[in-house]
C-alpha positions as MATLAB code, in Angstrom:
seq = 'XXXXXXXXXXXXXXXXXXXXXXXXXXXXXXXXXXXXXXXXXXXXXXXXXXXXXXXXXXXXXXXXXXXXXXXXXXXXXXXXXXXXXXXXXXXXXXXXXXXXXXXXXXXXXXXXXXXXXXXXXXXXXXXXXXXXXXXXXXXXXXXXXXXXXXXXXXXXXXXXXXXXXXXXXXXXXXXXXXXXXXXXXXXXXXXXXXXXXXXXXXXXXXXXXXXXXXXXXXXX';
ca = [
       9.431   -7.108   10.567;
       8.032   -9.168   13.734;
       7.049   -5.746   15.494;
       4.946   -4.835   11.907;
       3.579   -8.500   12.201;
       2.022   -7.765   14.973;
       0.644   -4.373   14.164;
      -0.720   -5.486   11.314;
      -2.465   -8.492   13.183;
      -3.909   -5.701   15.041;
      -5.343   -3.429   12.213;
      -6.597   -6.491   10.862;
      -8.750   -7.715   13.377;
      -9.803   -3.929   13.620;
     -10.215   -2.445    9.806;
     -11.356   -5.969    8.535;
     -12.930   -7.808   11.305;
     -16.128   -8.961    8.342;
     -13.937  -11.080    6.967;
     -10.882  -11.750    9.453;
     -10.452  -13.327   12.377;
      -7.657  -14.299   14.928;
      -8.107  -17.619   14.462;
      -7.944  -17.541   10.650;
      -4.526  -15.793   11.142;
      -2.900  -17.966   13.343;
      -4.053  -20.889   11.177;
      -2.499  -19.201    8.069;
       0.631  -18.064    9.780;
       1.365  -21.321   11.051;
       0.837  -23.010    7.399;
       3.238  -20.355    5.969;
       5.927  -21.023    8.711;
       5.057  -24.705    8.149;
       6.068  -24.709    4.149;
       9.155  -22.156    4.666;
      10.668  -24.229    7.305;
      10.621  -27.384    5.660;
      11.549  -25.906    2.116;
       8.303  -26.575    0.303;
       8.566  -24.713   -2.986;
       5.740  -23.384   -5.115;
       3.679  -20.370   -4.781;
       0.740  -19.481   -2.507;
      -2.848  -18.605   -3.642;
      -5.955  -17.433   -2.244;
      -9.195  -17.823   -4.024;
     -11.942  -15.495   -3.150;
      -9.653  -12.364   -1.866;
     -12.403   -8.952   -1.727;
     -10.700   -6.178   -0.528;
      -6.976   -8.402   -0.043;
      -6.833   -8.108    3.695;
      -5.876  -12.291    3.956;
      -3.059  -11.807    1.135;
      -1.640   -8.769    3.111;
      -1.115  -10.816    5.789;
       0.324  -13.726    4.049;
       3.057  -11.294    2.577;
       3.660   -9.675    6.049;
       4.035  -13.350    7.360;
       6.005  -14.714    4.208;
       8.444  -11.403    4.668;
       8.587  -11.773    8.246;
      10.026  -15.316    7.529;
      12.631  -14.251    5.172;
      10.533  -15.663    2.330;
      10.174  -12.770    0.465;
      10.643  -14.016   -3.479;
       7.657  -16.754   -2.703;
       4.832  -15.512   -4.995;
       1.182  -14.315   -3.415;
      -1.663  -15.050   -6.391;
      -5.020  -14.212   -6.028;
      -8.860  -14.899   -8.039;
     -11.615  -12.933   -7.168;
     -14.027  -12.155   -9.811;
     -14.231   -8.542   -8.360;
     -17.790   -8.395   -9.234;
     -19.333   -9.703   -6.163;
     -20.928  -13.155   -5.318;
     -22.674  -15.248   -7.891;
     -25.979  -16.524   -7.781;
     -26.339  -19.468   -4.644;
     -27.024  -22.696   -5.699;
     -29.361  -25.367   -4.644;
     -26.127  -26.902   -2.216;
     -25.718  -23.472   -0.689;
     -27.614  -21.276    2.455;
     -28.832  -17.816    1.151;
     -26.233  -16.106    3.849;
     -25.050  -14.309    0.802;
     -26.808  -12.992   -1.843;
     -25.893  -12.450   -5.835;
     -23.630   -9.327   -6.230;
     -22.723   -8.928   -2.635;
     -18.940   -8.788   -1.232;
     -17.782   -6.383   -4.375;
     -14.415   -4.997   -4.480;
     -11.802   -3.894   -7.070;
      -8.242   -4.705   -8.085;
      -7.324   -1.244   -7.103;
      -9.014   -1.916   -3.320;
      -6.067   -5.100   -2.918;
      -3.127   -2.799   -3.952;
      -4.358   -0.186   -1.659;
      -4.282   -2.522    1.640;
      -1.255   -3.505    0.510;
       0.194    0.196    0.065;
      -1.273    0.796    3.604;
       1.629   -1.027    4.817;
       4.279   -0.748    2.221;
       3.921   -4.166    0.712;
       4.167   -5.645   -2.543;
       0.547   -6.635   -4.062;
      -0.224  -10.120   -4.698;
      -0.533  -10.881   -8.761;
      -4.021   -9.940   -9.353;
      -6.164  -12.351  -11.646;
      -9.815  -10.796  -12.309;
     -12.354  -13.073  -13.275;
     -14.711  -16.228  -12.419;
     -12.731  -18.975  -11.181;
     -13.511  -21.150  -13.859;
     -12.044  -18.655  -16.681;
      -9.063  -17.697  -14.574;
      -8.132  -20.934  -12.567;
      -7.257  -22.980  -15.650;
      -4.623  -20.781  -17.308;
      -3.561  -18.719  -14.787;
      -2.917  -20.626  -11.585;
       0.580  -21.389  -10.871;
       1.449  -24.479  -11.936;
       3.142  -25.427   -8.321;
       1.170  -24.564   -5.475;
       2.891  -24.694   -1.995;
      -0.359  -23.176    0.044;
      -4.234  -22.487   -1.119;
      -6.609  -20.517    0.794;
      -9.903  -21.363   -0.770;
     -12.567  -18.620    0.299;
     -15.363  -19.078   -2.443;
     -18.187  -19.688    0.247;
     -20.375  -21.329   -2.494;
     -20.378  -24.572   -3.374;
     -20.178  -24.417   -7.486;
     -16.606  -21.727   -6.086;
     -15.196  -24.042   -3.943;
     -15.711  -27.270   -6.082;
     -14.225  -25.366   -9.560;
     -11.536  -24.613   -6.631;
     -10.603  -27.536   -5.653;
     -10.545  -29.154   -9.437;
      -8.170  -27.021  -10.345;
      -5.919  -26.745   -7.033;
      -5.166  -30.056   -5.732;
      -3.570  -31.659   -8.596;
      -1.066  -28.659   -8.403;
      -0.286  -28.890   -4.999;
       3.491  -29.839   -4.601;
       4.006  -32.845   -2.238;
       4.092  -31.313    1.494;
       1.569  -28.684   -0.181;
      -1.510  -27.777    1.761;
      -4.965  -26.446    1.088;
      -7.149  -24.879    3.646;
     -10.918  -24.453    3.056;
     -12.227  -21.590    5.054;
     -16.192  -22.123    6.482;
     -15.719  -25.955    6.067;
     -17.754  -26.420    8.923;
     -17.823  -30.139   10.061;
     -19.620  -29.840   13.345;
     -19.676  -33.261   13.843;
     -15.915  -32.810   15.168;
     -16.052  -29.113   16.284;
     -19.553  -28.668   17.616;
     -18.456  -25.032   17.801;
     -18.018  -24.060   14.207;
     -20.224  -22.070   12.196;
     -22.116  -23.346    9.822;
     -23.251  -20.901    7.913;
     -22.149  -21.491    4.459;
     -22.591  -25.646    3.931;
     -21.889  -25.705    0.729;
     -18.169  -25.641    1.142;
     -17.623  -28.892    2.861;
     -20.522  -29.872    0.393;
     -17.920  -29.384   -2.300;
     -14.884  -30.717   -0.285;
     -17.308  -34.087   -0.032;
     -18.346  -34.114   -3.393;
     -14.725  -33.490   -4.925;
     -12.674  -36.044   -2.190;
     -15.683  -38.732   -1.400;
     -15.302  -40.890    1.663;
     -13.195  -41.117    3.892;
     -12.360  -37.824    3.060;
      -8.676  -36.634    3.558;
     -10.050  -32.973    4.911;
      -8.986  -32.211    8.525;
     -10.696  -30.072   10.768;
      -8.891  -27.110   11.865;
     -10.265  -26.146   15.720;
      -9.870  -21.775   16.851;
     -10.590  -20.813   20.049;
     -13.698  -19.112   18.501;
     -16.175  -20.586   16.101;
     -13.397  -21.059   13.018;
     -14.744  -23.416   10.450;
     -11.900  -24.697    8.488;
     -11.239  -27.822    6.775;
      -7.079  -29.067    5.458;
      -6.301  -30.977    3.412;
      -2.143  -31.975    2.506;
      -0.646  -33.655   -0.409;
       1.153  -36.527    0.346;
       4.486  -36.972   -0.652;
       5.650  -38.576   -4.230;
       5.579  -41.947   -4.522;
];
C-alpha cells in the first residue's frame, strides 16, 4: 500500500494540481497518522470535496495505515459555488467549481478504493443531520465565508477530544508572510466563530499553503 501511496501522491499533484498541492498532502497525511497512532476514534470529513481528489487520498493514507474501517464523509453541494458575500474576494464566482457524485466515485474507482459516503447538498441542509456525530479529523474547504462559518458551527462541537480541524486558505499572513490570501473570508469565519485569542494555528508548506488548525482539547 506505501508503493500506491506514493503513486497516487504523484497523479495527484499531476491530474488535480487546481485544487491539490504537496503541501496540503503532507499536512493531511500527517493529521491522519497523527489520530491513528494515538487511537483517536470518530470519523473523518471533508467539507467542500468537487471532484473527491482530497478524500481519495485520505482513504489511500487511512488504508496505508491499517485504518481501513475509519469512515471518509463528504458535503459538497455538487452544484458549484454560491453567491460571494460581502466578507469574501470575488476569486470565485456563483456556479463555478461544479462536479457530481458520480465524478467522486470515479477518482476513487481510478484506484480501486472505496468512495467516501456522499452527502449532496448546501452545508446548512446536510451538516445538521448528516454529519457524524464523532468527528476525529475535518477538512473544511468551503472558501467562502457564510461555508466555512455554517462549517465550523456544526463541526467543532463534534470533534472528539484529540480531534482536529484544518481550514484550508486560512491565510494569516501576519505569521506566514508567504501564504496566499486569496480567499479572506475563511479566516474571516474562523475569527468570527472562535473570537480572540483565537485557538487556530497556522500550518507553514514549503510553498504558499494557507492553512489554519485548530484541536479539541481533551475532556475535562
Amino acid at each position: 500500500m506505501r508503493e500506491q501511496l506514493h503513486d497516487v501522491h504523484e497523479w495527484l499533484l499531476k491530474e488535480h494540481s487546481g485544487t491539490v498541492c504537496a503541501d496540503r498532502l503532507h499536512a493531511i497525511s500527517g493529521e491522519l497518522a497523527r489520530i491513528h497512532e494515538l487511537g483517536i476514534p470518530g470519523s473523518v470529513v471533508e467539507m467542500g470535496s468537487y471532484q473527491g481528489a482530497m478524500a481519495l487520498w485520505m482513504r489511500c493514507v487511512l488504508d496505508a495505515l491499517g485504518d481501513q474501517t475509519r469512515e471518509v464523509h463528504v458535503y459538497d453541494s455538487f452544484s458549484g459555488m454560491p453567491a460571494p458575500g460581502p466578507q469574501d474576494s470575488a476569486h470565485l464566482a456563483v456556479g463555478e467549481l461544479v462536479s457530481t457524485p458520480e465524478d467522486v466515485c470515479v477518482t476513487h474507482d481510478t484506484w480501486g478504493k472505496r468512495p467516501p459516503q456522499i452527502h449532496p447538498g448546501w452545508f446548512d441542509e446536510t451538516l445538521p443531520e448528516k454529519l457524524p456525530t464523532g468527528v476525529s479529523f475535518a477538512y473544511l474547504d468551503g472558501d467562502f465565508y457564510a461555508s466555512t462559518l455554517t462549517g465550523l458551527r456544526h463541526c467543532v462541537p463534534r470533534l472528539v477530544p484529540g480531534g482536529a480541524l484544518m481550514a484550508d486558505d486560512y491565510a494569516d499572513t501576519a505569521v506566514n508572510p508567504r501564504a496566499w490570501d486569496g480567499l479572506p473570508g475563511v479566516k474571516r469565519a474562523c475569527d468570527a466563530y472562535f473570537g480572540s485569542p483565537s485557538p487556530m494555528t497556522v500550518v507553514v508548506g514549503d510553498g504558499d499553503l494557507a492553512f489554519g488548525r485548530y484541536e479539541r482539547g481533551a475532556a475535562r
